[in-house]
py3Dmol code that shows the C-alpha trace and the ligand (Angstrom):
import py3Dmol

protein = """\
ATOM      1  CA  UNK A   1       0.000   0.000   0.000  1.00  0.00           C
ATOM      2  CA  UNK A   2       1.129   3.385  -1.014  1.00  0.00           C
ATOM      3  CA  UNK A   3       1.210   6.627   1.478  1.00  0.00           C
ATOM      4  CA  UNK A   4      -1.571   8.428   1.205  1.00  0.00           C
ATOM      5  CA  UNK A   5      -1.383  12.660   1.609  1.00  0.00           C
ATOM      6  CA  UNK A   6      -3.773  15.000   1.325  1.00  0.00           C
ATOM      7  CA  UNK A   7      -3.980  18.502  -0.769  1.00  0.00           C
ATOM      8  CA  UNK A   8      -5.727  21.586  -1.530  1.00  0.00           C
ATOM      9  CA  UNK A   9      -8.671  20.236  -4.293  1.00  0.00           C
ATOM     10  CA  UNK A  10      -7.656  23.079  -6.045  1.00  0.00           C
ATOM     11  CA  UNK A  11      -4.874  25.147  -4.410  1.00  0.00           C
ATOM     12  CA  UNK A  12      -5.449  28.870  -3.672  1.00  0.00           C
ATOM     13  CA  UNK A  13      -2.331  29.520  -5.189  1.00  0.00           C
ATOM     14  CA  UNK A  14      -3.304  28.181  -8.893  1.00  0.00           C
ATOM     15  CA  UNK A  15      -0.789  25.603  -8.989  1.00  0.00           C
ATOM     16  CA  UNK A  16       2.585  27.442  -8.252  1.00  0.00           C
ATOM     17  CA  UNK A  17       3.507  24.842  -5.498  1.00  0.00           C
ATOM     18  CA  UNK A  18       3.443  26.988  -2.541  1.00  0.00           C
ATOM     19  CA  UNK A  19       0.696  25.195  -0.569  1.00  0.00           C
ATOM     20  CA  UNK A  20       2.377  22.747   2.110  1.00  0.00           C
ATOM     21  CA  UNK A  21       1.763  19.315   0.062  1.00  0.00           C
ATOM     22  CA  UNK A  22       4.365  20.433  -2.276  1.00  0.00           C
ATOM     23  CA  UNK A  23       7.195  19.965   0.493  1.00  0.00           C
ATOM     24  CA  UNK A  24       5.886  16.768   1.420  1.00  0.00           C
ATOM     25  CA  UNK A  25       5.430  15.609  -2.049  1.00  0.00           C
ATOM     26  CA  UNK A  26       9.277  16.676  -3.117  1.00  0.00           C
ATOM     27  CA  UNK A  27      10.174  14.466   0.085  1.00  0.00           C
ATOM     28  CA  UNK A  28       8.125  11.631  -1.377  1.00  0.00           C
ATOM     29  CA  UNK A  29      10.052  12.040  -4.938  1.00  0.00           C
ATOM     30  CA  UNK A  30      13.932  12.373  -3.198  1.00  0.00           C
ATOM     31  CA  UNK A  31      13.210   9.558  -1.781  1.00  0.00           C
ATOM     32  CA  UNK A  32      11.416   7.614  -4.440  1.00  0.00           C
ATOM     33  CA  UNK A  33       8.254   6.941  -2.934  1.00  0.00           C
ATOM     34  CA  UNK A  34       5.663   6.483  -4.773  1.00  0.00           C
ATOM     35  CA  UNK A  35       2.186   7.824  -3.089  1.00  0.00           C
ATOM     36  CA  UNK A  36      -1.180   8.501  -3.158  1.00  0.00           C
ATOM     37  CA  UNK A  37      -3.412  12.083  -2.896  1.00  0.00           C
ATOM     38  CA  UNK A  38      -6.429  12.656  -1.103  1.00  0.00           C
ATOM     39  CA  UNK A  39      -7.305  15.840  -2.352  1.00  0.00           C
ATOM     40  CA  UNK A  40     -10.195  17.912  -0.191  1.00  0.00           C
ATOM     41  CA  UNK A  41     -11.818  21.109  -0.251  1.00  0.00           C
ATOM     42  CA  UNK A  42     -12.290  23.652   2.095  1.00  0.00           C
ATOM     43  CA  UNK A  43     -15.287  22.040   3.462  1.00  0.00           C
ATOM     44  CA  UNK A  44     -14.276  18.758   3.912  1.00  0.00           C
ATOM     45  CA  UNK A  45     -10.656  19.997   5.679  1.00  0.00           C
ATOM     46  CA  UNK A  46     -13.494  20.921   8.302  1.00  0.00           C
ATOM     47  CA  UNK A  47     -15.627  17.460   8.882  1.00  0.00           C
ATOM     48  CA  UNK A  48     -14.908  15.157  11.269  1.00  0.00           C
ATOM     49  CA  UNK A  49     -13.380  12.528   9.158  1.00  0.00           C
ATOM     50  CA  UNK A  50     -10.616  15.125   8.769  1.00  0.00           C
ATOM     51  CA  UNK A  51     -10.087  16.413  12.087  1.00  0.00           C
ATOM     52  CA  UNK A  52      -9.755  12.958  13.528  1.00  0.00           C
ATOM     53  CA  UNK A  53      -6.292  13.133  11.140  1.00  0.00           C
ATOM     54  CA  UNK A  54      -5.711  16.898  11.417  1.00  0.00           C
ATOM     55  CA  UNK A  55      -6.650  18.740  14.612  1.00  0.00           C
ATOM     56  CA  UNK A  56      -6.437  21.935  13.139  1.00  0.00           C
ATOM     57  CA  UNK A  57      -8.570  20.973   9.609  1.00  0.00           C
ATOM     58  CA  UNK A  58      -5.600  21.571   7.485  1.00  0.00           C
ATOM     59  CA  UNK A  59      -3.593  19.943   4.755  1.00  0.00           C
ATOM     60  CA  UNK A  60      -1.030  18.399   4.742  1.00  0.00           C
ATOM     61  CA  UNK A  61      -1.703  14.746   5.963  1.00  0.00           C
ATOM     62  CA  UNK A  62       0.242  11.568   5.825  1.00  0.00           C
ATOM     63  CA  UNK A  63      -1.061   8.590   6.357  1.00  0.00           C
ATOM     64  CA  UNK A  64       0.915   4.974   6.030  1.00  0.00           C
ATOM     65  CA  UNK A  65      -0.498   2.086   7.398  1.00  0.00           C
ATOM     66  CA  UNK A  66      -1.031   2.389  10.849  1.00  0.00           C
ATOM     67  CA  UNK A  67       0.324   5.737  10.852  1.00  0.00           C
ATOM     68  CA  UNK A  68      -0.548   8.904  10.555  1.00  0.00           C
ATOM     69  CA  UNK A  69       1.185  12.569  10.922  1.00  0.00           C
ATOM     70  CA  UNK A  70       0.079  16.454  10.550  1.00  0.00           C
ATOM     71  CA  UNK A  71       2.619  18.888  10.254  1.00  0.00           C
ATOM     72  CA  UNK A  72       4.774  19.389   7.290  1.00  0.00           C
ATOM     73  CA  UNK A  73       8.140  19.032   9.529  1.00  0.00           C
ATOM     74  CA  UNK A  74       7.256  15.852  11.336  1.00  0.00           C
ATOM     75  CA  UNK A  75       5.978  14.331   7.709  1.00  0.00           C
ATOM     76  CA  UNK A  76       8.886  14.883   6.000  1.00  0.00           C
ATOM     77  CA  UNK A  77      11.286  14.434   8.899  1.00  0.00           C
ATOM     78  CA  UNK A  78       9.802  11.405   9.575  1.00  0.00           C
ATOM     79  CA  UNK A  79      10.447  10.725   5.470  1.00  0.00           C
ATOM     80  CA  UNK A  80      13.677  11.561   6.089  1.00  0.00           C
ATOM     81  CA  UNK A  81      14.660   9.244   8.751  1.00  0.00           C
ATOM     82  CA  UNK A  82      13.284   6.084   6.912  1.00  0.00           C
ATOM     83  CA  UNK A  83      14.281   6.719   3.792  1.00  0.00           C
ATOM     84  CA  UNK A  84      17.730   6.716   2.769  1.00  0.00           C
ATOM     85  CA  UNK A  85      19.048  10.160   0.700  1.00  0.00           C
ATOM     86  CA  UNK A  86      17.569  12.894   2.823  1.00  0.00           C
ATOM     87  CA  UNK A  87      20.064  13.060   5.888  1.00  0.00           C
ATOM     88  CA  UNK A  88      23.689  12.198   6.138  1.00  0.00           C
ATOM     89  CA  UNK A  89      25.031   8.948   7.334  1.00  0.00           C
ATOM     90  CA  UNK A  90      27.239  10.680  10.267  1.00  0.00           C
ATOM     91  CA  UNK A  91      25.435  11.165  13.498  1.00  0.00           C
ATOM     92  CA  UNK A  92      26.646  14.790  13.771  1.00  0.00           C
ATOM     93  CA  UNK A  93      26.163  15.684   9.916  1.00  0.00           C
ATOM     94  CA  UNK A  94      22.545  14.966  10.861  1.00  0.00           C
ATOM     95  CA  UNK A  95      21.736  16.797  13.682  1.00  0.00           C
ATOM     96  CA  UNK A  96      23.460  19.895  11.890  1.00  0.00           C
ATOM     97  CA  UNK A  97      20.718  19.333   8.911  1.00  0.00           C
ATOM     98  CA  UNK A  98      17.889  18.288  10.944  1.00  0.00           C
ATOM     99  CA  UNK A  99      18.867  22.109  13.071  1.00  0.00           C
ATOM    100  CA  UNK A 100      18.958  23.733   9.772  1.00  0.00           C
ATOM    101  CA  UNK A 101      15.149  22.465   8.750  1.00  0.00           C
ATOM    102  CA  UNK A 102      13.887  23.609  12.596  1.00  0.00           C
ATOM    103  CA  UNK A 103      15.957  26.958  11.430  1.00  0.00           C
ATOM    104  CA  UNK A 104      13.902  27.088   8.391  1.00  0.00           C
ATOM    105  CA  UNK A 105      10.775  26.543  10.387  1.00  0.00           C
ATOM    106  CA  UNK A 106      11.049  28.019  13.887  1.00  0.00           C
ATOM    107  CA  UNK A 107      13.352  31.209  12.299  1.00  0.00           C
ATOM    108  CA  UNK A 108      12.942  31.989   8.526  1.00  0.00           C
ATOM    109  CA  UNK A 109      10.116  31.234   7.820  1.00  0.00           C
ATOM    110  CA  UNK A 110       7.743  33.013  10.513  1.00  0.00           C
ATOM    111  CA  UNK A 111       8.880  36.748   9.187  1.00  0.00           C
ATOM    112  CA  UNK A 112       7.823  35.680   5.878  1.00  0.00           C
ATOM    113  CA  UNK A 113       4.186  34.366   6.897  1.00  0.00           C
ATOM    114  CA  UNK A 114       3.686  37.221   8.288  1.00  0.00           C
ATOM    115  CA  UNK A 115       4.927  39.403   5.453  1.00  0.00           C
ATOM    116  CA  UNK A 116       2.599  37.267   3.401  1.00  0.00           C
ATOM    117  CA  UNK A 117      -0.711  37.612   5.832  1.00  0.00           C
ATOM    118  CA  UNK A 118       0.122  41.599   5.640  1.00  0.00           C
ATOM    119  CA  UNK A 119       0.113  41.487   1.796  1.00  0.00           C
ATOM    120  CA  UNK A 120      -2.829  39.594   1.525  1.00  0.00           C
ATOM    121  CA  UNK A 121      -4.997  39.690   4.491  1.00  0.00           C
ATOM    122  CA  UNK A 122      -4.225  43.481   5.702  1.00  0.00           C
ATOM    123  CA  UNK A 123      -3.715  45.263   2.662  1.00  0.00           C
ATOM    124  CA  UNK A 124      -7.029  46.990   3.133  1.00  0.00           C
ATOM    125  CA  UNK A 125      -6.389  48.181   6.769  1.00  0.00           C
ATOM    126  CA  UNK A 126      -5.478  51.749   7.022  1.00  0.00           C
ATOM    127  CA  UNK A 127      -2.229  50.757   9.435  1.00  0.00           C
ATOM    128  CA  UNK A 128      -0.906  48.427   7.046  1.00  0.00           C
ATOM    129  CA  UNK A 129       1.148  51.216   4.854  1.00  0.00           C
ATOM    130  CA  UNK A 130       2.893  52.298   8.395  1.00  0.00           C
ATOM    131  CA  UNK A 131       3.143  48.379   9.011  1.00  0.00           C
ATOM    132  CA  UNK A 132       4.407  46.649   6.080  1.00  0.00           C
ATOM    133  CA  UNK A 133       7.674  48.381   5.779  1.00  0.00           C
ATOM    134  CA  UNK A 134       8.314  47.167   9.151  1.00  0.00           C
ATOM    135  CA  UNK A 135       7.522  43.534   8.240  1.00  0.00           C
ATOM    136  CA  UNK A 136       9.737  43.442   5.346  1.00  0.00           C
ATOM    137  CA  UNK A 137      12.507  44.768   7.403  1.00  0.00           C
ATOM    138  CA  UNK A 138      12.436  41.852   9.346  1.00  0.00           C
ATOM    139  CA  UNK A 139      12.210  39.931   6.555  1.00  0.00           C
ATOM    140  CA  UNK A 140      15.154  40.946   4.777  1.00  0.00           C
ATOM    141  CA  UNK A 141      16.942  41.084   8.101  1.00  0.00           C
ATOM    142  CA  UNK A 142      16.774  37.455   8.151  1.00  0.00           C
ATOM    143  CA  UNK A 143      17.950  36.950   4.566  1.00  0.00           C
ATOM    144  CA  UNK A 144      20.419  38.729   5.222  1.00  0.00           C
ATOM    145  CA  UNK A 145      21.831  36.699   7.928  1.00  0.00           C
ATOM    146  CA  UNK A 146      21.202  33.083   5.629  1.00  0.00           C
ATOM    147  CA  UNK A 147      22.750  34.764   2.892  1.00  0.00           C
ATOM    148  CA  UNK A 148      25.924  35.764   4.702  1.00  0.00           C
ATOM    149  CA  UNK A 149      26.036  32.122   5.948  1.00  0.00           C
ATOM    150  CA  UNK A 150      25.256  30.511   2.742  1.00  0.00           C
ATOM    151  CA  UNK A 151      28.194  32.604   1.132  1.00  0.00           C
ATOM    152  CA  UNK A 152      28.951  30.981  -1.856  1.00  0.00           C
ATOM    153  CA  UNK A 153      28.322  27.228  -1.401  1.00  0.00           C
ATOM    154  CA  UNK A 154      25.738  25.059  -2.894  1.00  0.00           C
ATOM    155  CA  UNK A 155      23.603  23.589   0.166  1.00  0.00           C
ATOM    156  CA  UNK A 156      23.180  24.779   3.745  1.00  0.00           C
ATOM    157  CA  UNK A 157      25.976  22.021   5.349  1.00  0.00           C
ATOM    158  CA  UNK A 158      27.628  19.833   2.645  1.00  0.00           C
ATOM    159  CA  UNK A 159      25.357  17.970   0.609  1.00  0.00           C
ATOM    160  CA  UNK A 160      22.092  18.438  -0.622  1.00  0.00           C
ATOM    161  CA  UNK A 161      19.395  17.365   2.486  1.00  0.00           C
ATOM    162  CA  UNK A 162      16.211  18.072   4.298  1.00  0.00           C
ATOM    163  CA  UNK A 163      17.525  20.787   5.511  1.00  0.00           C
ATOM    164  CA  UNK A 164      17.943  22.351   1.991  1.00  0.00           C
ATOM    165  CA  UNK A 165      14.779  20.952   1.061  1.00  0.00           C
ATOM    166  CA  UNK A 166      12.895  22.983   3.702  1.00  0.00           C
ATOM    167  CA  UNK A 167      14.624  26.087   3.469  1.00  0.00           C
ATOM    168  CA  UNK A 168      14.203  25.952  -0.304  1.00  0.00           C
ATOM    169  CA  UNK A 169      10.598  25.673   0.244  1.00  0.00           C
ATOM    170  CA  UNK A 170      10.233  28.485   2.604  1.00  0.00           C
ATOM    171  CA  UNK A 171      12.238  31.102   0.751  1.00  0.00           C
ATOM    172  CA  UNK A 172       9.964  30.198  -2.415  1.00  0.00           C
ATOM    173  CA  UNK A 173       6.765  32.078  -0.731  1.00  0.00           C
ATOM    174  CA  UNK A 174       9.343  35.346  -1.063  1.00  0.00           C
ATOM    175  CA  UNK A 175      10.091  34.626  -4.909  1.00  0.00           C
ATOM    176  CA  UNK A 176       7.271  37.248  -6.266  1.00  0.00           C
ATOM    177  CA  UNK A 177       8.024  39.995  -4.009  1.00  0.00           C
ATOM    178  CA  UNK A 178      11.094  40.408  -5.364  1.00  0.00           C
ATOM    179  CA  UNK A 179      12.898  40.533  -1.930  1.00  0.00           C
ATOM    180  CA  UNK A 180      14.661  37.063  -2.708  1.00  0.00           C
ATOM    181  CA  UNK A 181      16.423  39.358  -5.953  1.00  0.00           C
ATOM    182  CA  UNK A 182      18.075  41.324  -3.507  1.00  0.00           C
ATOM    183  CA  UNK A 183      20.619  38.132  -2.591  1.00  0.00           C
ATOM    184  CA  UNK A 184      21.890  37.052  -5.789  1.00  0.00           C
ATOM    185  CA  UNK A 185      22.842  33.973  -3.821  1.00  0.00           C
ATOM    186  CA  UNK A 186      19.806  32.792  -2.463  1.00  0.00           C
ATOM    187  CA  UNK A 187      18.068  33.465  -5.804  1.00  0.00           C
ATOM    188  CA  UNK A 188      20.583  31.007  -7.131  1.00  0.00           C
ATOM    189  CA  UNK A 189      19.981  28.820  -3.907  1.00  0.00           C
ATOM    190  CA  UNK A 190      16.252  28.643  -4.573  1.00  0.00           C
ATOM    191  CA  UNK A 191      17.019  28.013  -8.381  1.00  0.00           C
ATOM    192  CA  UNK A 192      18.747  24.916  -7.732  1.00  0.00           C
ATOM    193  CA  UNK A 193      16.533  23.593  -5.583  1.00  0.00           C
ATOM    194  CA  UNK A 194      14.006  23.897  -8.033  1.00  0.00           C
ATOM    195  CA  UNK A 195      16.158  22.727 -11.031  1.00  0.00           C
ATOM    196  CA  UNK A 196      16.318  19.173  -8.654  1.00  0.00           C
ATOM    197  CA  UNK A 197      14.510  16.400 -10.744  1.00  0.00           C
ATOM    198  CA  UNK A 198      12.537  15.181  -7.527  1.00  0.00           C
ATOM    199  CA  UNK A 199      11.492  18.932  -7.116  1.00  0.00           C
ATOM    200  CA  UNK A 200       9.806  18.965 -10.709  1.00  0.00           C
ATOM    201  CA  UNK A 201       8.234  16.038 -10.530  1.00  0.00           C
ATOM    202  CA  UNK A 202       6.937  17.273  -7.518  1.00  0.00           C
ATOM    203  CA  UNK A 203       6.123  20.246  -8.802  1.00  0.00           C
ATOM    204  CA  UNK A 204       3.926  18.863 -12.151  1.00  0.00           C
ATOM    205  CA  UNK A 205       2.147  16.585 -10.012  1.00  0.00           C
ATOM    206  CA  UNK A 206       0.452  19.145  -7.601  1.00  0.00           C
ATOM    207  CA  UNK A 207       0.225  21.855 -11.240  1.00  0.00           C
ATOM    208  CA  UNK A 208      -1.735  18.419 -12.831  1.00  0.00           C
ATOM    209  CA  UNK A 209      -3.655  17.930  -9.833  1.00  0.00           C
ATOM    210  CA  UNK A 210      -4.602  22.038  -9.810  1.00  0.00           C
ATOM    211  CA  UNK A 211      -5.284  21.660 -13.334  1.00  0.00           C
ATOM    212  CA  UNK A 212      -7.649  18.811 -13.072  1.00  0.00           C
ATOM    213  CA  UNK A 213      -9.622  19.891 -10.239  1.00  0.00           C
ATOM    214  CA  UNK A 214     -13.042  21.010 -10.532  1.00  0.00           C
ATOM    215  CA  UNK A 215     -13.412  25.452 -10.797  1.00  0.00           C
ATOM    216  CA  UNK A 216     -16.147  25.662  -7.815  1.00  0.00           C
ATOM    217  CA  UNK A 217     -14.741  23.336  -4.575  1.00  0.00           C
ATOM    218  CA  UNK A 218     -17.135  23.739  -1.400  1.00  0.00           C
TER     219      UNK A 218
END
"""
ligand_1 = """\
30
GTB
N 2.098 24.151 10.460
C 1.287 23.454 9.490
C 2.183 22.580 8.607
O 3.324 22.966 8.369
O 1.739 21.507 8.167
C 0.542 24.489 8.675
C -0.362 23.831 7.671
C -1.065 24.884 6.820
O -0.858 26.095 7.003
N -1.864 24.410 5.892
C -2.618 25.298 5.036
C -4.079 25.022 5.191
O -4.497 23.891 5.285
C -2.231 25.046 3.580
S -0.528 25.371 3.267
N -4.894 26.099 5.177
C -6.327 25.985 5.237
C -6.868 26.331 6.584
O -6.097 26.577 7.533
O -8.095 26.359 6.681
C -0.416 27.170 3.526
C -0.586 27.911 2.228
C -1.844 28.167 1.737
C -1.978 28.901 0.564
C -0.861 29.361 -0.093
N -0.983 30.129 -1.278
O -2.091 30.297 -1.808
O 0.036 30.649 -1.799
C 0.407 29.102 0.403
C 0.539 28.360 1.584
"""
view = py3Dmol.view(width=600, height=400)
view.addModel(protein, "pdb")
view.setStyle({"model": 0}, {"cartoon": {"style": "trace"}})
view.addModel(ligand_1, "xyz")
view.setStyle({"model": 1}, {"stick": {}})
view.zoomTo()
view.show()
């Protein structure tokens, strides 16, 4: 039996590969496994049969037998620690990449959610012009501190890991504000993360799945 996940029926995002499934379902391609989608829509992310998975009515879910997880990080740390390719071999190596994805989760990426609710959720409030600027100062404040440890290497600590693949995934919410262009070396960062086969396959999948979903979901 394959994993099963779930996703966005039809993402708010129209298939750019921002909603949460799209980290899970890149882990699920580094690692070569194969997996099934549950997709839901707004209304069933609220019924019971969906809050006995997901406390909080969200996607995504990952469910394996007689498993199942919430939470992006424990899905694909979990992913990560039973699947070979995701997290180096030495015992220190790994805790180094496993502190990077908390880093992405507990550090970067916070300043940009909010930076995203302002744009989209208080751009009508009469504060928000007096706001925002101090929002994306924190923002690039943080960038600026990745990008001066990133310098010029490829991945976060050595090789290519989770770590890389959740900070990758965070910094992408940033890509059409145009703060990401100001570090020339997390644009490239980002880039190669995306230019990862597992990543495109990830990335069609969830773009067919958008695609294919019906216009009006309840
Ligand atoms: N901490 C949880 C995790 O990491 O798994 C957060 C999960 C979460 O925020 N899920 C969102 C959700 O289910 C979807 S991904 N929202 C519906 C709800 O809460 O009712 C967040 C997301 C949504 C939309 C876009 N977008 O349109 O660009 C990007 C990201």
């Amino acid at each position: 039996m394959k994993p099963v996940i779930t996703a966005f029926e039809r993402s708010p995002d129209g298939g750019k590969g921002l909603a949460r499934d799209m980290r899970v379902r890149w882990a699920l391609e580094e690692v070569g496994q194969p997996y099934d989608v549950r997709a839901l829509s707004f209304r069933q992310m609220k019924e019971p049969a969906h809050l006995a998975l997901h406390p909080f009515g969200q996607i995504p879910t990952y469910e394996d037998g007689d498993l199942a997880l919430f939470e992006t990080g424990a899905i694909v740390f979990h992913l990560a620690e039973r699947h070979a390719g995701l997290l180096p071999d030495d015992a220190i190596a790994r805790s180094r990449a496993i502190m990077w994805m908390f880093a992405a989760l507990n550090t970067v990426e916070p300043p940009i959610l909010e930076f995203a609710n302002a744009r989209i959720f208080e751009s009508d409030k009469p504060w928000n012009s007096e706001r925002l600027p101090l929002v994306v100062e924190r923002v690039r404040a943080r960038l600026q501190q990745l990008s001066a440890r990133l310098g010029t290497a490829d991945w976060l600590d050595g090789a290519f890991s989770v770590a890389d693949l959740m900070m990758v995934s965070v910094l992408l919410r940033l890509k059409p504000s145009g703060l990401l262009g100001e570090f020339p070396n997390l644009s490239a960062y980002v880039a190669r993360g995306e230019e990862r086969p597992a990543y495109k396959r990830a990335f069609v999948a969830q773009l067919e799945a958008f695609n294919s979903a019906p216009k009006a979901s309840g």
